[in-house]
C-alpha positions in Angstrom: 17.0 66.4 -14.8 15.4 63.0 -13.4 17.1 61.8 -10.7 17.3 58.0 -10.4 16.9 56.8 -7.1 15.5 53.6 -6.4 12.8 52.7 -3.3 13.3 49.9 -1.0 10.3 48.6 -1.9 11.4 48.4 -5.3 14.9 46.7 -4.5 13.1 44.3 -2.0 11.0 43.3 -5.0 14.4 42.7 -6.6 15.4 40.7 -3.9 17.9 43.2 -2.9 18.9 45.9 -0.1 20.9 48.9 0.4 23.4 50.0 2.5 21.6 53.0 3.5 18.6 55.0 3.7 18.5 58.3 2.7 15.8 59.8 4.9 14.4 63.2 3.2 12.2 64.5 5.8 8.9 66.2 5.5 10.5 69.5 4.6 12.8 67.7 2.1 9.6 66.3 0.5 7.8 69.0 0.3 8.9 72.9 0.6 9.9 73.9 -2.7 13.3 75.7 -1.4 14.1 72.5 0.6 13.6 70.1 -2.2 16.5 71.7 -3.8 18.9 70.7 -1.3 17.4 67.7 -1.4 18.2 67.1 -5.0 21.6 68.9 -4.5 22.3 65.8 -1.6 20.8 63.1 -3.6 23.3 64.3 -7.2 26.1 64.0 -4.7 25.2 60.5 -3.5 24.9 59.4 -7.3 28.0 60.7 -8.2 29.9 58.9 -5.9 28.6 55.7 -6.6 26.7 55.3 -2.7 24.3 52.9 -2.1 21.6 54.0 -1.0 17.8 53.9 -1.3 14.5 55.9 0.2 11.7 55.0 1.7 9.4 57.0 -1.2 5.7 57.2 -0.3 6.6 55.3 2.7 8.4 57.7 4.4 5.8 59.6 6.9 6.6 62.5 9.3 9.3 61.1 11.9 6.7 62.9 14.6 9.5 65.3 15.3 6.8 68.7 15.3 4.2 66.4 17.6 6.4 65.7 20.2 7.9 69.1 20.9 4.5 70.9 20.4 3.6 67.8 23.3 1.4 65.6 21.8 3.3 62.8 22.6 1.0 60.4 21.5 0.9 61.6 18.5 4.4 61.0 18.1 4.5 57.9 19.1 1.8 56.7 16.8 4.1 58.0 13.4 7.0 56.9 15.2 6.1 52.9 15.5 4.7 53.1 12.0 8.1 54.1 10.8 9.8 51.9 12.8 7.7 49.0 11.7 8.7 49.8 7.8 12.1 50.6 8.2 12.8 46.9 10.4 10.2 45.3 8.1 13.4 46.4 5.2 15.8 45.6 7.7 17.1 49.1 7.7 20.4 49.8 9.6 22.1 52.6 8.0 20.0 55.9 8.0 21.2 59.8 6.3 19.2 62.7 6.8 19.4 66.2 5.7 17.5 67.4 8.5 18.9 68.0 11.9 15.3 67.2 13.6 14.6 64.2 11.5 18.4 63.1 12.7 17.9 64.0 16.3 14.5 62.3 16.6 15.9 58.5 14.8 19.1 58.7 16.8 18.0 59.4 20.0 14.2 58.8 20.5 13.5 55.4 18.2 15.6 53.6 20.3 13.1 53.3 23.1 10.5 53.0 20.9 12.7 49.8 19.5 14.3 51.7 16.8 18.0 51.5 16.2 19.8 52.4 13.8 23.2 54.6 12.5 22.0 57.6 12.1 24.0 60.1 10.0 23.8 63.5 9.3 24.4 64.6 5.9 27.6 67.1 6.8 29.1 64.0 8.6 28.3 61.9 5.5 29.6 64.2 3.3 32.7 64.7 5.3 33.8 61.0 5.3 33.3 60.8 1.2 35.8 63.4 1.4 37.7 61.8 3.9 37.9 58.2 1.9 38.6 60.1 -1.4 34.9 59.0 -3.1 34.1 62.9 -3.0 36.4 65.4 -4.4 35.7 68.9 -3.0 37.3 71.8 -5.2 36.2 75.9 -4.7 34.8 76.6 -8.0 32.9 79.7 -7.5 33.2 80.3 -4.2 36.8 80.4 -3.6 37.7 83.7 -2.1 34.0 84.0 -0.9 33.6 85.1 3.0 31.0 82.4 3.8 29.4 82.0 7.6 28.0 79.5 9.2 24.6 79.5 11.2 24.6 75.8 13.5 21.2 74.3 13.7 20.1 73.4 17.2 19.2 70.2 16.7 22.7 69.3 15.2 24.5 71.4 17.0 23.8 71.7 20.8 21.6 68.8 20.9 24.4 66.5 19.0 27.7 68.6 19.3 28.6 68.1 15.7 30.0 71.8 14.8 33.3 70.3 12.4 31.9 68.5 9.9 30.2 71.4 8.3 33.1 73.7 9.2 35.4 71.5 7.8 33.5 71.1 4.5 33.1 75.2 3.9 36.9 75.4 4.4 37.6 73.0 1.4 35.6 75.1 -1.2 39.0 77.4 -0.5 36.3 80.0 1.1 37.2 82.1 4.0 35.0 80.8 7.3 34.2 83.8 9.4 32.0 83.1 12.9 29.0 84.7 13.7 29.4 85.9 17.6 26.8 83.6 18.9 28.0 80.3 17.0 29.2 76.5 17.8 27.9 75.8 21.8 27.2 79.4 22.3 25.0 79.4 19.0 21.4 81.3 18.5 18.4 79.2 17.2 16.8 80.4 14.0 13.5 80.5 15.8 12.1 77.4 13.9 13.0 74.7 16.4 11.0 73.0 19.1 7.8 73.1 16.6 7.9 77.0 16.6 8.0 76.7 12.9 4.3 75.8 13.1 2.9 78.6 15.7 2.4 82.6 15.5 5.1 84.3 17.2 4.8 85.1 20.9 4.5 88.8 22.2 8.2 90.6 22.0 10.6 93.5 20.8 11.7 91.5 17.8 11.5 87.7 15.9 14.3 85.2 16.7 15.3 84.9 13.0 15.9 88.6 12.5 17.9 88.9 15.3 20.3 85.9 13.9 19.8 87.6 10.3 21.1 91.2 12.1 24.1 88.8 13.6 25.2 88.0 10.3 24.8 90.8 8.5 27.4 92.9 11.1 30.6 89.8 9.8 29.2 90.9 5.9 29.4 87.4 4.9 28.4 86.6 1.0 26.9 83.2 1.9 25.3 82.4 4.8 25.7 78.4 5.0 23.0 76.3 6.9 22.3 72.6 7.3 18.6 72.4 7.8 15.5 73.3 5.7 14.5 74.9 8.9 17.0 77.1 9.7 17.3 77.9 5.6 13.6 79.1 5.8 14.3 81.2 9.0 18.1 82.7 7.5 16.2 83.5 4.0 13.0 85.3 5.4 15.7 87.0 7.7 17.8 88.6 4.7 14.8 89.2 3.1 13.3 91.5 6.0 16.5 93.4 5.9 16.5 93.6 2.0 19.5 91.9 1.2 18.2 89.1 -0.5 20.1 90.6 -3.5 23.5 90.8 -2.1 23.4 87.6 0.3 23.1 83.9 -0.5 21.6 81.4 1.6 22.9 78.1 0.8 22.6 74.3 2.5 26.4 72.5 2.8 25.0 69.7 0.4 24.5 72.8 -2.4 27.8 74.2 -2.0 29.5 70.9 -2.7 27.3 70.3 -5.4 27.9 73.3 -7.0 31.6 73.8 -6.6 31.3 70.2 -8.4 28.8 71.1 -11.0 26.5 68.2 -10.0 
């Protein structure tokens, strides 16, 4: 199915302008696992009529990886050349699926003369739901025990631990917490560009002790909300063998598929 999504450079040729940007991130783009949620985000915002647009081929790296590996000129190099394209649109309104995308646009643009509303795509989500343009029904995983892993950048970095929560408990699913979770939450071992390096020297990868974390609340789902911590979660269950029994899913995927988008 072709998704219809226009480019601000094609609406600006119109003479027109969206409300918002939906920013898909590098992972988004590319990964083929990630590219699902984006497509499961993107059905949802076409459903419910949103106006919104993204930057297409324009859209580079938001330097995110550069900065916390410490090449910090790096990142501000990709930085000003997204800046420039998003005010050259006159961009105000900015959704992302990925916590690090988010965390970089709403906190570290700013300085670089960047500012925008930056909104993750569980606190988009949740106010469709709350204005009544999304409709969020169980479907298939009503009754499910579904847990939720809380991404670093979105979590601790942002405090935003309800919108997600909030969203599992309306497919009619029963929430159960991991022990480390919310505040107290354990990173997937992906953040702060460690997705990019060999592990260091230790007893045991970050991920898999997360994975073995989840695994002892026997949860049918595991939910995340980044590509990142999706990656990390699935390799996890997959070490352990459970890839069979145990789903890893984004938010934006369970609402799309208790819709049937």
């Amino acid at each position: 199915m072709k998704l219809n999504i226009p480019t601000l450079a094609e609406l600006a040729a119109e003479g027109k302008k969206a409300t918002i940007v939906f920013w898909v991130g590098c992972a988004g783009s590319f990964d083929d696992r990630a590219k699902k949620i984006t497509k499961a985000f993107a059905k949802i915002l076409l459903e419910t009529q949103t106006d919104f647009a993204v930057l297409g081929t324009e859209e580079t790296c938001t330097g995110d990886p550069a900065k916390r590996a410490g090449n910090e000129f790096l990142f501000q190099m990709q930085a000003l050349q997204n800046i420039s394209t998003l005010n050259q649109y006159g961009v105000t309104q900015i959704v992302t699926t990925c916590p690090h995308c988010f965390n970089t646009l709403k906190n570290e643009y700013p300085e670089l003369g960047g500012h925008y509303k930056v909104i993750h795509h569980t606190q988009f989500l949740k106010d469709l739901m709350k204005t009544g343009a999304l409709q969020v029904e169980g479907g298939t995983f009503k009754g499910k025990r579904i847990t939720y892993h809380d991404p670093c950048y979105l979590g601790r970095a942002n405090n935003i631990y309800e919108a997600p929560r909030d969203l599992i408990k309306k497919l009619d699913a029963e929430l159960v917490e991991m022990k480390s979770c919310k505040s107290k939450g354990l990173c997937c071992g992906a953040g702060g560009a460690q997705m990019f390096k060999d592990a260091e020297k230790g007893d045991k990868e970050v991920n898999i002790e997360r994975t073995e974390e989840a695994l002892e609340i026997q949860p049918d789902i595991i939910a995340a909300a980044c590509p990142f911590c999706n990656t990390m979660m699935t390799d996890g269950v997959k070490n352990k063998q459970q890839e069979g029994k145990i789903q890893i899913m984004d938010i934006a995927e369970l609402i799309a598929n208790a819709n049937d988008l």
